[in-house]
mmCIF file of the N, C-alpha and C atoms, coordinates in Angstrom:
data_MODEL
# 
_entry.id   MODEL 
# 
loop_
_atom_site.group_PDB 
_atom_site.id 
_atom_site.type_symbol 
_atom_site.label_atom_id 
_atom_site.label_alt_id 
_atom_site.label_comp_id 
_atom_site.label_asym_id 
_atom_site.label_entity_id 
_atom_site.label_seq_id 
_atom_site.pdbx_PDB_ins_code 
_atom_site.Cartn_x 
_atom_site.Cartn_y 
_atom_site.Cartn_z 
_atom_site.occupancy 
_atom_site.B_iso_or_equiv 
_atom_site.pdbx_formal_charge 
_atom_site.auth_seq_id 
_atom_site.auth_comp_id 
_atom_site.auth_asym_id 
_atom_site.auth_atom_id 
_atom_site.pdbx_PDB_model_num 
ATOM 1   N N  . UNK A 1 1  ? 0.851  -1.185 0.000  1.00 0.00 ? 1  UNK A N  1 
ATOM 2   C CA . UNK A 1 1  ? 0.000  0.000  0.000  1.00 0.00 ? 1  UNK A CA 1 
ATOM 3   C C  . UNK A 1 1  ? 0.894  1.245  0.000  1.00 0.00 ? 1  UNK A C  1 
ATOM 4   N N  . UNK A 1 2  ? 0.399  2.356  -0.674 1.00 0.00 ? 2  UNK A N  1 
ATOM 5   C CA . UNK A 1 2  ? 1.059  2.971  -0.934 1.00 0.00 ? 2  UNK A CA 1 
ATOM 6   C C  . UNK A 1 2  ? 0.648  4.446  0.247  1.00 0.00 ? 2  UNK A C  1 
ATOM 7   N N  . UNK A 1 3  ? 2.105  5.306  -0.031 1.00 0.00 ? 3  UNK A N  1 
ATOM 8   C CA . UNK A 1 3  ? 1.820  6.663  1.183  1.00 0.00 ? 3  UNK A CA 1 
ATOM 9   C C  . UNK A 1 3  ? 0.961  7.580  1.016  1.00 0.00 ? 3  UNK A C  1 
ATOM 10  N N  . UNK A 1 4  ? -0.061 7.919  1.665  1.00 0.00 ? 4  UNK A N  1 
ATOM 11  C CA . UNK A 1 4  ? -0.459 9.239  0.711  1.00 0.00 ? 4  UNK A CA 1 
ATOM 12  C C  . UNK A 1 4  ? -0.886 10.283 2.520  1.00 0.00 ? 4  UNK A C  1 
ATOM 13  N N  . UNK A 1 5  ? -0.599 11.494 2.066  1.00 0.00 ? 5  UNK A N  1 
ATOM 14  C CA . UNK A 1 5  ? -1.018 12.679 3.016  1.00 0.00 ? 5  UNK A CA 1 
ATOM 15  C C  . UNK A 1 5  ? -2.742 12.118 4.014  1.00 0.00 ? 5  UNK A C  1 
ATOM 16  N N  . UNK A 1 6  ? -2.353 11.684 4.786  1.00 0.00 ? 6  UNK A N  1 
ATOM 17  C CA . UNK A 1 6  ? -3.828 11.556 5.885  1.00 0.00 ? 6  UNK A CA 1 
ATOM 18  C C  . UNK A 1 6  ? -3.483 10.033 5.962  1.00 0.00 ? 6  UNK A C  1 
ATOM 19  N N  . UNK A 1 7  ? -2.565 9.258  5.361  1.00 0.00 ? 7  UNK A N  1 
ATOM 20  C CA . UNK A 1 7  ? -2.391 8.203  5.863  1.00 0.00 ? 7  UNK A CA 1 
ATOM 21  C C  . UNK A 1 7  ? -1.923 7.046  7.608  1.00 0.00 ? 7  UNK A C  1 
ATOM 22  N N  . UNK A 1 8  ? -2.534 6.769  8.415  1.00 0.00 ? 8  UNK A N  1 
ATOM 23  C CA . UNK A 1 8  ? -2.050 6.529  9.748  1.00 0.00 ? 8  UNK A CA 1 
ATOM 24  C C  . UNK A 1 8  ? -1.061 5.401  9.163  1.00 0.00 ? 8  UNK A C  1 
ATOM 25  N N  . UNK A 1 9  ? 0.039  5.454  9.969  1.00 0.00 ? 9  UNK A N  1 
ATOM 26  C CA . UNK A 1 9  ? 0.754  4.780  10.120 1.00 0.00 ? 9  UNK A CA 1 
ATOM 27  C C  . UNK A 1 9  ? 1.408  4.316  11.269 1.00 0.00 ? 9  UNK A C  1 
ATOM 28  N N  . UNK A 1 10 ? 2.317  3.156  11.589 1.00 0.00 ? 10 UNK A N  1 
ATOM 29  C CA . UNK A 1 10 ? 2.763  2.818  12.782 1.00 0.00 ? 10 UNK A CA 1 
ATOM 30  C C  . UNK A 1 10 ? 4.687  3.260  12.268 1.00 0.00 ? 10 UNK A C  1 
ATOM 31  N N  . UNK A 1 11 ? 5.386  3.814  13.023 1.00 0.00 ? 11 UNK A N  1 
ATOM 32  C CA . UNK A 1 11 ? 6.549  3.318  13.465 1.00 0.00 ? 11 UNK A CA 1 
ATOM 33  C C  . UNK A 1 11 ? 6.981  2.259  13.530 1.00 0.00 ? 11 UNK A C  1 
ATOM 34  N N  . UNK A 1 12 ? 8.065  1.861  12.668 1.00 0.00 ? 12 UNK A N  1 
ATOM 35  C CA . UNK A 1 12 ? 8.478  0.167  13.034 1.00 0.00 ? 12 UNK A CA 1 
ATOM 36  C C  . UNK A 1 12 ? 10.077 0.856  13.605 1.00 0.00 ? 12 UNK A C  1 
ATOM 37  N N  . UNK A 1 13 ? 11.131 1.762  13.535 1.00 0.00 ? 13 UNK A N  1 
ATOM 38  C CA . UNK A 1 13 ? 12.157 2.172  13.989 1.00 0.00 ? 13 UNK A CA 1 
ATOM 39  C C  . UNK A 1 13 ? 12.002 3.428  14.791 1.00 0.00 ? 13 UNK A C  1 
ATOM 40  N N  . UNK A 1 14 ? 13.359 3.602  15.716 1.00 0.00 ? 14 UNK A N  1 
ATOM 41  C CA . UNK A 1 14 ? 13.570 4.642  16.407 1.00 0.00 ? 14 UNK A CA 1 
ATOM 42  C C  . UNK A 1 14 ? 12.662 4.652  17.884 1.00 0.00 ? 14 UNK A C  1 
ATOM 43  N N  . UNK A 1 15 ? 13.341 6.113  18.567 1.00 0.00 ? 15 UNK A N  1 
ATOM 44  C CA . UNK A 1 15 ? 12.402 6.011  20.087 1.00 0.00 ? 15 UNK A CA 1 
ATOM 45  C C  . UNK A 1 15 ? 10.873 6.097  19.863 1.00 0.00 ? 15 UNK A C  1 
ATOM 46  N N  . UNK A 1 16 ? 10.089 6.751  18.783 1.00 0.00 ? 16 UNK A N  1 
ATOM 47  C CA . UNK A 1 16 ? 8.867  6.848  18.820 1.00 0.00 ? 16 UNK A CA 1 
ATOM 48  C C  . UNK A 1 16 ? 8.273  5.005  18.000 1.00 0.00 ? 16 UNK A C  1 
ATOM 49  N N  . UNK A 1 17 ? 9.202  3.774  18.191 1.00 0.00 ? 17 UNK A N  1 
ATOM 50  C CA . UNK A 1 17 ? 8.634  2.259  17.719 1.00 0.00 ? 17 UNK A CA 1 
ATOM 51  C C  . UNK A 1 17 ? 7.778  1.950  18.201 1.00 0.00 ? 17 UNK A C  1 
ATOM 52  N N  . UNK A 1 18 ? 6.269  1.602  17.787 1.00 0.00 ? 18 UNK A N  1 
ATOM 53  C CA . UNK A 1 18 ? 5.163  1.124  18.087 1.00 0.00 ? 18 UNK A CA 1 
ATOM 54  C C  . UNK A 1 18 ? 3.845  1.953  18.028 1.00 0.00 ? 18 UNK A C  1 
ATOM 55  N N  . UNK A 1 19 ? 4.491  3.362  17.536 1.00 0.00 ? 19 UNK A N  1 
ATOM 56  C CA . UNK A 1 19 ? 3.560  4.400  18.073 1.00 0.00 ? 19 UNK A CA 1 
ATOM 57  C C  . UNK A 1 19 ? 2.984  4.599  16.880 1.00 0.00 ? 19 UNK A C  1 
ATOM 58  N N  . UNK A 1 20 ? 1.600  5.456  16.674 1.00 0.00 ? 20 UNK A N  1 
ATOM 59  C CA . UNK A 1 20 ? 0.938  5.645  15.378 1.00 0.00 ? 20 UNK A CA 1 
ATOM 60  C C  . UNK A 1 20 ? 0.743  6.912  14.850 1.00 0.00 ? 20 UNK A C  1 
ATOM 61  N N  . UNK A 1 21 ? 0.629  7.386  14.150 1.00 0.00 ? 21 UNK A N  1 
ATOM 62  C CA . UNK A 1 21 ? 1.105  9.127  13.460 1.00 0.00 ? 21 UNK A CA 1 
ATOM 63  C C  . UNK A 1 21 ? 0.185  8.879  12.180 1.00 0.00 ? 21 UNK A C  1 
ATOM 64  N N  . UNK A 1 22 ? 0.101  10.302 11.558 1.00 0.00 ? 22 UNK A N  1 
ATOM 65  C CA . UNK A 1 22 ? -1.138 10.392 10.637 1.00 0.00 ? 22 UNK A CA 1 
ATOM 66  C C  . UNK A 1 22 ? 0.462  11.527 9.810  1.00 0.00 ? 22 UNK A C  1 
ATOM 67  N N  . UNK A 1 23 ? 0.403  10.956 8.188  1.00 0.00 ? 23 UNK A N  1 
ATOM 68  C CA . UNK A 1 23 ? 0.832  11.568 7.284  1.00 0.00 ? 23 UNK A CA 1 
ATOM 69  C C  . UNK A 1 23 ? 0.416  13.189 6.927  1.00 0.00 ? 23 UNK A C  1 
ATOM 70  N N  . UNK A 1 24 ? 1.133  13.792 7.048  1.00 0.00 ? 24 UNK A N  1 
ATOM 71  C CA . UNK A 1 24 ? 0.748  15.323 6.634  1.00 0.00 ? 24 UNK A CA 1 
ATOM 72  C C  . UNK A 1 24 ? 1.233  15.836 5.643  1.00 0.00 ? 24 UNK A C  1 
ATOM 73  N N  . UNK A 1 25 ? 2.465  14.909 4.851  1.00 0.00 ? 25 UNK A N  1 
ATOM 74  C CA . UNK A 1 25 ? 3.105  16.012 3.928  1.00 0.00 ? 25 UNK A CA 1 
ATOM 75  C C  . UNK A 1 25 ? 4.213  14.682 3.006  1.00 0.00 ? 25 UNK A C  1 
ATOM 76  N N  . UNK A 1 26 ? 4.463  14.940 1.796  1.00 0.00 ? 26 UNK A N  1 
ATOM 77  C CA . UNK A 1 26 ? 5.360  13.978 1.326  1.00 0.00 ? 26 UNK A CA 1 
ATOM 78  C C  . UNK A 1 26 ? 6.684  14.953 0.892  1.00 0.00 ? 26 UNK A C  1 
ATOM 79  N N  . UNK A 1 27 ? 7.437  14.663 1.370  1.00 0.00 ? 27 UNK A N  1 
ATOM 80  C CA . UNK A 1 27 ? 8.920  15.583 0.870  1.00 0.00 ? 27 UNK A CA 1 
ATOM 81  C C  . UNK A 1 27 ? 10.057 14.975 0.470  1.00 0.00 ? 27 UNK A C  1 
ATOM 82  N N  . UNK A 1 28 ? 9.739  14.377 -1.095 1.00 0.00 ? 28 UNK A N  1 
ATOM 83  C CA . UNK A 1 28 ? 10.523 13.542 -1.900 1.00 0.00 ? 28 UNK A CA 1 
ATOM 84  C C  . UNK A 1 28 ? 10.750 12.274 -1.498 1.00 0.00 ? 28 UNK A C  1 
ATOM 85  N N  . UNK A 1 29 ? 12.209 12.393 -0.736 1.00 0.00 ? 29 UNK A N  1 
ATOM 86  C CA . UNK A 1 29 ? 12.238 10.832 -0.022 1.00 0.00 ? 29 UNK A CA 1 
ATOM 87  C C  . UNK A 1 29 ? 11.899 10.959 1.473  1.00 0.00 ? 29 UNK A C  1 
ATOM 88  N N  . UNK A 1 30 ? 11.397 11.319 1.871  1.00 0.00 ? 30 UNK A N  1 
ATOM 89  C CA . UNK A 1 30 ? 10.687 11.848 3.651  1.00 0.00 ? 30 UNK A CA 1 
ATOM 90  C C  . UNK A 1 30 ? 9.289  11.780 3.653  1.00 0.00 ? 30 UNK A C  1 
ATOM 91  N N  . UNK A 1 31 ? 9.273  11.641 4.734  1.00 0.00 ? 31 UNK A N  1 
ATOM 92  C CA . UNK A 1 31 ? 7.608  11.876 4.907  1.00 0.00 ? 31 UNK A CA 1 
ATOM 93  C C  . UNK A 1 31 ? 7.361  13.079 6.173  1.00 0.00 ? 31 UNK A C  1 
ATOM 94  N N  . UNK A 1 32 ? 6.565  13.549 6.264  1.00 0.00 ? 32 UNK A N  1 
ATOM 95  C CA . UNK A 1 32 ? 6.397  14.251 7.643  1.00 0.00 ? 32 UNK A CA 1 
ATOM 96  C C  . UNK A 1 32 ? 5.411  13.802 8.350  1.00 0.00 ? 32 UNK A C  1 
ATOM 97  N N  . UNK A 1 33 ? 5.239  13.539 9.602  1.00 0.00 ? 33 UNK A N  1 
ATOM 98  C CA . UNK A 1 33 ? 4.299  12.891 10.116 1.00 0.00 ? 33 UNK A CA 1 
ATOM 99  C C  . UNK A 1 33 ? 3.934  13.691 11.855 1.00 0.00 ? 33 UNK A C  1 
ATOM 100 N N  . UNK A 1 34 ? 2.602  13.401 11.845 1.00 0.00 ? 34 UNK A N  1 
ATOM 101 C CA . UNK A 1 34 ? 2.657  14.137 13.512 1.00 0.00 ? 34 UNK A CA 1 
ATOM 102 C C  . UNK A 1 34 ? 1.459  12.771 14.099 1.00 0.00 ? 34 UNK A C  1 
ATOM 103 N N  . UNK A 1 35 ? 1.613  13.071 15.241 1.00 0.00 ? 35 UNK A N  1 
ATOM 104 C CA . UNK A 1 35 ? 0.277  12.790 16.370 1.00 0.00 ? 35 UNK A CA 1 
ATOM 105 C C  . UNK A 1 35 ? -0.204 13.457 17.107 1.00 0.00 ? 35 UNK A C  1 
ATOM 106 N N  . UNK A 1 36 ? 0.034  14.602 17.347 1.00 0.00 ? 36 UNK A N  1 
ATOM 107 C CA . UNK A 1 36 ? -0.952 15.493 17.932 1.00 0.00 ? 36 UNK A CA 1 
ATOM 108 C C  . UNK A 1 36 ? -0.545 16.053 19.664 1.00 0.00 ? 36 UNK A C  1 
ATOM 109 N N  . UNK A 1 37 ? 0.552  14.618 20.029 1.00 0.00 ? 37 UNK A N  1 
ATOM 110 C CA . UNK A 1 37 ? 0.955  15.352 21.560 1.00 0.00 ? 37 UNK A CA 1 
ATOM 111 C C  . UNK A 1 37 ? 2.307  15.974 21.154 1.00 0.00 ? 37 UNK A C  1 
ATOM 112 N N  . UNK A 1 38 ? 3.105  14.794 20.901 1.00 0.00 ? 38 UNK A N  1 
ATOM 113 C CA . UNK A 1 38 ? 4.736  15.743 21.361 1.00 0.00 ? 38 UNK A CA 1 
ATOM 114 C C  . UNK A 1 38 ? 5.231  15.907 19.465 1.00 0.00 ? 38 UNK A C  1 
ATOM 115 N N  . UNK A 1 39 ? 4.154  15.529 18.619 1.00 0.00 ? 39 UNK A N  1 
ATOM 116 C CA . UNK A 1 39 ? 4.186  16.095 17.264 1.00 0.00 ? 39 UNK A CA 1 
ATOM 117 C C  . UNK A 1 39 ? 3.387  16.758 17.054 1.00 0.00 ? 39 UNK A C  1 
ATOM 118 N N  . UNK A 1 40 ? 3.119  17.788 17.140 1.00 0.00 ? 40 UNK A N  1 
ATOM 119 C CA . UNK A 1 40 ? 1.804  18.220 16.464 1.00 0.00 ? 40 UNK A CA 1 
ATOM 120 C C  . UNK A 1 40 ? 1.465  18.932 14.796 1.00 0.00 ? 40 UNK A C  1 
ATOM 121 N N  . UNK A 1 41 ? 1.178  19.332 14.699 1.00 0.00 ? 41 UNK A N  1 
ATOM 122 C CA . UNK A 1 41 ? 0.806  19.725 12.906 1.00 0.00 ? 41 UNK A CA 1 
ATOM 123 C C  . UNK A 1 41 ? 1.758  21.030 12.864 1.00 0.00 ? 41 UNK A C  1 
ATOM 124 N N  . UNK A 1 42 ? 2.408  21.879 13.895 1.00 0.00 ? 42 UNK A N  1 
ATOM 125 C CA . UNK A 1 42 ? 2.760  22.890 13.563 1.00 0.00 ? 42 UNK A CA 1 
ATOM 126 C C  . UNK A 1 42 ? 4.736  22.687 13.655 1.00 0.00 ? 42 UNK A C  1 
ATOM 127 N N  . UNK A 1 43 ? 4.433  21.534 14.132 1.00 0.00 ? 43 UNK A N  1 
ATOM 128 C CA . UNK A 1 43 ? 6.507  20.670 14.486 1.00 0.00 ? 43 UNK A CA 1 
ATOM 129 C C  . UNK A 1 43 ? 6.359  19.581 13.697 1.00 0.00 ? 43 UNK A C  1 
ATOM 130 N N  . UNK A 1 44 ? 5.930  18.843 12.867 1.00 0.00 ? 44 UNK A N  1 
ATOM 131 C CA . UNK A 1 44 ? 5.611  17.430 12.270 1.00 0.00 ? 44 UNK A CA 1 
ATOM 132 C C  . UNK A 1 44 ? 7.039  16.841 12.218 1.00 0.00 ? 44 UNK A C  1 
ATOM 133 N N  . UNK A 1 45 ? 7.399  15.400 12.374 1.00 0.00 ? 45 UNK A N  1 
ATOM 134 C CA . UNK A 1 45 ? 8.534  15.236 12.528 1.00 0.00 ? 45 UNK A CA 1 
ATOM 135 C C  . UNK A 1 45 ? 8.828  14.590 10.981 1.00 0.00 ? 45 UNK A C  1 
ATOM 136 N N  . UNK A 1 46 ? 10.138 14.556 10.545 1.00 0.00 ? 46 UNK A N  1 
ATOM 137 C CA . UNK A 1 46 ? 10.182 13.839 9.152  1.00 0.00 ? 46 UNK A CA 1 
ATOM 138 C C  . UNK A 1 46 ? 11.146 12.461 9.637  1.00 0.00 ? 46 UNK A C  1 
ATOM 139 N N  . UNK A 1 47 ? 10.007 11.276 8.574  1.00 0.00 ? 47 UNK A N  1 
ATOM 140 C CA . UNK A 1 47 ? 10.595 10.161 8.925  1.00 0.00 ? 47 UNK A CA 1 
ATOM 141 C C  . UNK A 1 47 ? 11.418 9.712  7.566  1.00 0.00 ? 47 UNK A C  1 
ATOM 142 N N  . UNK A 1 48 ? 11.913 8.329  7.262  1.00 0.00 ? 48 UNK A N  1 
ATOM 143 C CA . UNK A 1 48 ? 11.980 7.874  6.370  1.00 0.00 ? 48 UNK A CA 1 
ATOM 144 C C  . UNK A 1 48 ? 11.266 6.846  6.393  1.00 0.00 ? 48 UNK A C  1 
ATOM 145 N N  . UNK A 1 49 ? 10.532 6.437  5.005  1.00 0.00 ? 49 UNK A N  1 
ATOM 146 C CA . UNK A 1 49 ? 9.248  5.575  5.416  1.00 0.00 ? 49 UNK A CA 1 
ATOM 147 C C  . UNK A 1 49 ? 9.615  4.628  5.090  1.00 0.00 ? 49 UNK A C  1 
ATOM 148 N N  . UNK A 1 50 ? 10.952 3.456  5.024  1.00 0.00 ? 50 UNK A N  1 
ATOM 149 C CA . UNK A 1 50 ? 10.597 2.437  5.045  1.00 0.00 ? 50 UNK A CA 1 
ATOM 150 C C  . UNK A 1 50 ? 11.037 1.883  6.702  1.00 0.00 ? 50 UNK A C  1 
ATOM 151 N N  . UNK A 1 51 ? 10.484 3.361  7.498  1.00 0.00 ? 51 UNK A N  1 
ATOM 152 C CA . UNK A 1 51 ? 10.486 3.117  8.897  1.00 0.00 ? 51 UNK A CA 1 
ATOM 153 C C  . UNK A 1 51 ? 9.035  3.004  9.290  1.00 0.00 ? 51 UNK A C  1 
ATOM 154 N N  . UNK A 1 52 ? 8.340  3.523  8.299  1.00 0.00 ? 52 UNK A N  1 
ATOM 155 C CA . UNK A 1 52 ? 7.048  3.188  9.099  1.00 0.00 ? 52 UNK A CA 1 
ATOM 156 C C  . UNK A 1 52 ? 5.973  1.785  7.848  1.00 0.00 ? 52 UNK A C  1 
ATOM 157 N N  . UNK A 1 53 ? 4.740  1.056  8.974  1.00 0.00 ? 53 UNK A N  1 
ATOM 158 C CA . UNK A 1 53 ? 3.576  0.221  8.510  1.00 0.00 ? 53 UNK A CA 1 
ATOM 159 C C  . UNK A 1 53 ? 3.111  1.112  8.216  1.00 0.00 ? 53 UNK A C  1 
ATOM 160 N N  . UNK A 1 54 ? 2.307  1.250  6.614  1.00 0.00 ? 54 UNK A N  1 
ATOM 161 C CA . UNK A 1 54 ? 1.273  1.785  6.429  1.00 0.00 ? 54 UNK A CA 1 
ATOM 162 C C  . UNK A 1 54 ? 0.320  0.698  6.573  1.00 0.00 ? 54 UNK A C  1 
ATOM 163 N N  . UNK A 1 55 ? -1.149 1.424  7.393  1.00 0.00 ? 55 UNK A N  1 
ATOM 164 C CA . UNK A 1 55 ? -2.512 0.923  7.685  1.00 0.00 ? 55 UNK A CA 1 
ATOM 165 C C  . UNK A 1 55 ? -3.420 1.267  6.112  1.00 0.00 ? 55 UNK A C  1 
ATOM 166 N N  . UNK A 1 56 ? -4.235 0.466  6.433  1.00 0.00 ? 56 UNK A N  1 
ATOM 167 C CA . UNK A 1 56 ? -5.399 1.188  5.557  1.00 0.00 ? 56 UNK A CA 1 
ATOM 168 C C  . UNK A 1 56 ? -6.409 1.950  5.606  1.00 0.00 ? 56 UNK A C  1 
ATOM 169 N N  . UNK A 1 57 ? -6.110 2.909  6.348  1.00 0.00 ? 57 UNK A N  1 
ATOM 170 C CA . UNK A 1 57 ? -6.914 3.596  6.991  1.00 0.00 ? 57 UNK A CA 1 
ATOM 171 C C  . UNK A 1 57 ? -6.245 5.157  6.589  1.00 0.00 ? 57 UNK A C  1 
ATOM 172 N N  . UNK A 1 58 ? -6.784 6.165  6.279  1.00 0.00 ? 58 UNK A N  1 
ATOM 173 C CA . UNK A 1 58 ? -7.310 7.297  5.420  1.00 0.00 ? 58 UNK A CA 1 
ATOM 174 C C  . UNK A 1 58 ? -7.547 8.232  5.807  1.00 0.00 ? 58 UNK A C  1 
ATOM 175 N N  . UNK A 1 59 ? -7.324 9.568  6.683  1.00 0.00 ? 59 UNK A N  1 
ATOM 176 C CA . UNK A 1 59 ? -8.414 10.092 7.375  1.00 0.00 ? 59 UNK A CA 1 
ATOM 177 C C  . UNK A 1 59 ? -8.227 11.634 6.154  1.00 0.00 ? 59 UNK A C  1 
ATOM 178 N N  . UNK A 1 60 ? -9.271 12.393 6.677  1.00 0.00 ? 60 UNK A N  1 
ATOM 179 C CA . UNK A 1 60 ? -9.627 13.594 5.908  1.00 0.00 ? 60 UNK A CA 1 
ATOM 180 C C  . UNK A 1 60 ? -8.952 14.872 6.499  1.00 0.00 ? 60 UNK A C  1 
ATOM 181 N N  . UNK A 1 61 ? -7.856 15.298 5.673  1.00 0.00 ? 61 UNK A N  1 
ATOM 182 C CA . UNK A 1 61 ? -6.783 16.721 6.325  1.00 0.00 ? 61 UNK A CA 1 
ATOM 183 C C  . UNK A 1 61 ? -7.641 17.779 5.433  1.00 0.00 ? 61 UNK A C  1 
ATOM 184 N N  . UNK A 1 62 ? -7.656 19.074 6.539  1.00 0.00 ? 62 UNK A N  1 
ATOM 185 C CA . UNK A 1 62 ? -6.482 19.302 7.105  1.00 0.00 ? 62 UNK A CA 1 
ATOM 186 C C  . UNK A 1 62 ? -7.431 18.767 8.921  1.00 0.00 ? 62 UNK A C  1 
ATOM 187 N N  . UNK A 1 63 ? -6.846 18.619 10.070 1.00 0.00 ? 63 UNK A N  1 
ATOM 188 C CA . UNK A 1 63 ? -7.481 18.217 11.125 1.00 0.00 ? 63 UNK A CA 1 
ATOM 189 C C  . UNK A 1 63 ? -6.874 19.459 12.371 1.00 0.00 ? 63 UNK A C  1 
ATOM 190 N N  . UNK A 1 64 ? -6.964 19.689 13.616 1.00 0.00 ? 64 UNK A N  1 
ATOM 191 C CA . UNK A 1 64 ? -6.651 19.505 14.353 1.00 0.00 ? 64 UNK A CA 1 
ATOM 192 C C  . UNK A 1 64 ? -5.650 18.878 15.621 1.00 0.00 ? 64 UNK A C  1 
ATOM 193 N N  . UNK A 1 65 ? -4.651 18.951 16.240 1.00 0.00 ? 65 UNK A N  1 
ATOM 194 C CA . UNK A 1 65 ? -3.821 18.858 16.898 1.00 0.00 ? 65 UNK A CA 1 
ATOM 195 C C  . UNK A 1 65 ? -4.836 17.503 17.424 1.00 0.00 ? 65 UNK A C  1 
ATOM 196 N N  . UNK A 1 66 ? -6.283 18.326 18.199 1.00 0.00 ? 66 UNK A N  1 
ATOM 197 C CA . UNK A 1 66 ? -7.268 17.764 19.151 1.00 0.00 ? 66 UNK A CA 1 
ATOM 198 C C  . UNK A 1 66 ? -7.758 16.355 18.195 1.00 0.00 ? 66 UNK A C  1 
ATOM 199 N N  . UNK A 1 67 ? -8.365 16.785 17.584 1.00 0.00 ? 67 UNK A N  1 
ATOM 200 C CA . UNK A 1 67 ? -9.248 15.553 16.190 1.00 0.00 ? 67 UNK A CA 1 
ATOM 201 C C  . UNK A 1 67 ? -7.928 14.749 16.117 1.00 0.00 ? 67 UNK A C  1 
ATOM 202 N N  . UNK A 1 68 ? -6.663 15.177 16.133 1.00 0.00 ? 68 UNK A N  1 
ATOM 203 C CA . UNK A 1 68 ? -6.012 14.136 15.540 1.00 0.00 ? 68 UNK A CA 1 
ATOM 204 C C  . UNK A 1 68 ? -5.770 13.183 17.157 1.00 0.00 ? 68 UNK A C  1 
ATOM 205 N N  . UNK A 1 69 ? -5.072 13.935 17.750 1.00 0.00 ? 69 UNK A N  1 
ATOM 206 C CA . UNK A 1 69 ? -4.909 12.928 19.396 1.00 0.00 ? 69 UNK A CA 1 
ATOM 207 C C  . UNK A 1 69 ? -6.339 12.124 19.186 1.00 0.00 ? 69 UNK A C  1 
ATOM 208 N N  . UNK A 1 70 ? -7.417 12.237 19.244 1.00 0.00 ? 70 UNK A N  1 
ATOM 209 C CA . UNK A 1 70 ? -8.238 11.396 19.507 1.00 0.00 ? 70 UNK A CA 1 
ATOM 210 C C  . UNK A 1 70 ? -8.568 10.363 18.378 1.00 0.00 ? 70 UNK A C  1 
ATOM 211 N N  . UNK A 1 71 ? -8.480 10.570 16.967 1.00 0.00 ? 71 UNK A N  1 
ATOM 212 C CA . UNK A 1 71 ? -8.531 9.663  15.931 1.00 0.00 ? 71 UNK A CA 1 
ATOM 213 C C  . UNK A 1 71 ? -7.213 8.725  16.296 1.00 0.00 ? 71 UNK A C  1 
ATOM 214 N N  . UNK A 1 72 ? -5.964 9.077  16.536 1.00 0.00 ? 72 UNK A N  1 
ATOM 215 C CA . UNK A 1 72 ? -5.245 8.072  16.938 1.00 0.00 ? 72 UNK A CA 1 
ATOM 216 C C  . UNK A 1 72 ? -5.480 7.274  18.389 1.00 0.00 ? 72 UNK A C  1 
ATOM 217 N N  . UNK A 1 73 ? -6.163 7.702  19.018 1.00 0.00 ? 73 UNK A N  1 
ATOM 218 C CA . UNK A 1 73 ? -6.282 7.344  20.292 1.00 0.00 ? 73 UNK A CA 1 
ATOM 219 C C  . UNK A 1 73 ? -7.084 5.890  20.391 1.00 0.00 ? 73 UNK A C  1 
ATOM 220 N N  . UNK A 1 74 ? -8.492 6.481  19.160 1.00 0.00 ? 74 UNK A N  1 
ATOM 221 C CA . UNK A 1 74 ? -8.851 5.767  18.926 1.00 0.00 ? 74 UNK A CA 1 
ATOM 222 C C  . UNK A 1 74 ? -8.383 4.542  18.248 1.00 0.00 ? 74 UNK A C  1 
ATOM 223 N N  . UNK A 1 75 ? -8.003 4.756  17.164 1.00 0.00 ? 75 UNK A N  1 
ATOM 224 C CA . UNK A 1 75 ? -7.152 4.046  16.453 1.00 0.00 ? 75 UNK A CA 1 
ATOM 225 C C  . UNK A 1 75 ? -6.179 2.817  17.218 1.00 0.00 ? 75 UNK A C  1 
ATOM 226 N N  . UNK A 1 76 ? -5.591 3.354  18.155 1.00 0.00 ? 76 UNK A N  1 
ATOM 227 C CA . UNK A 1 76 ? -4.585 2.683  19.025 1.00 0.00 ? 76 UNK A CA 1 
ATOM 228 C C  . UNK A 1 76 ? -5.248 1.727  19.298 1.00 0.00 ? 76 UNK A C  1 
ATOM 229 N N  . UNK A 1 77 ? -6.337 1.611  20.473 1.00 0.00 ? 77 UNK A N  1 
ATOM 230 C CA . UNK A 1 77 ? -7.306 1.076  21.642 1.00 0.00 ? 77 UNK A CA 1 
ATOM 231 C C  . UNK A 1 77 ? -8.266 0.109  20.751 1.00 0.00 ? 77 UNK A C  1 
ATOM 232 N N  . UNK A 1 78 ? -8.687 0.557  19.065 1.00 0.00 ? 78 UNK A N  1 
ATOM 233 C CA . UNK A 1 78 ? -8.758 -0.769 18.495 1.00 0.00 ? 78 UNK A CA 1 
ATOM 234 C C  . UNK A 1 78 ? -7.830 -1.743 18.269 1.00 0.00 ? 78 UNK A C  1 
ATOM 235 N N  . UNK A 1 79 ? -6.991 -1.259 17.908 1.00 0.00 ? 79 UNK A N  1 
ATOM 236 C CA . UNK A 1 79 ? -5.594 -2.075 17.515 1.00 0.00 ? 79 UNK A CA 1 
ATOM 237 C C  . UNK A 1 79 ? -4.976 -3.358 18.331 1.00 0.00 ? 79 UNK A C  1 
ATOM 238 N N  . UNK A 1 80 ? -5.010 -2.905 19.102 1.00 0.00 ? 80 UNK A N  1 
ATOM 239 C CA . UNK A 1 80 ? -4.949 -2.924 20.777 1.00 0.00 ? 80 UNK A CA 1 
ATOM 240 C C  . UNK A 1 80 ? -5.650 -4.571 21.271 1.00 0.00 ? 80 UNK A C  1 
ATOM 241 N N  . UNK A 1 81 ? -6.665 -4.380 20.684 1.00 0.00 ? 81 UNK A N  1 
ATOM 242 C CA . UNK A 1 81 ? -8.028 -5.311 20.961 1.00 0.00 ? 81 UNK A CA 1 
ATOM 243 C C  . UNK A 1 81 ? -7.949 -6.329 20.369 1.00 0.00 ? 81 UNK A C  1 
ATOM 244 N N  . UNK A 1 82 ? -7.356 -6.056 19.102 1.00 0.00 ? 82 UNK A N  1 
ATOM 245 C CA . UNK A 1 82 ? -7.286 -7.169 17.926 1.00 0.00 ? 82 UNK A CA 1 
ATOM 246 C C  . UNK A 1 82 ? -6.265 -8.193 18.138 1.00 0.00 ? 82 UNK A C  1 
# 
């Protein structure tokens, strides 16, 4: 599956491994990505993505710092379950 801007993804490397982030921006070979606490939309951090799982899951930008903490939150706590 391929990257696209609003895409959630998981971390598979580095201190943020396991954690889930929503795509905001594609910058050639980078991606920028936030979650909403210690990333938020206005610091987005840039990864290289064959550090992160892309999900299939989609959401609709531009969002919120707030909308986004809780779409991942959510996100997580299903995950979680499975």
């Amino acid at each position: 599956m391929d990257i696209v801007a609003g895409s959630v993804v998981k971390s598979k490397a580095g201190k943020d491994k396991g954690e889930f982030f929503v795509v905001v921006s594609l910058d050639g070979d980078r991606v920028s990505v936030c979650d909403g606490k210690s990333r938020g939309l206005s610091d987005p951090k840039r990864k290289n993505p064959r550090h992160l799982a892309v999900t299939s899951t989609v959401i609709d930008l531009p969002i919120t710092d707030k909308q986004l903490r809780i779409t991942l939150k959510n996100f997580s706590e299903v995950t979680k379950e499975d």
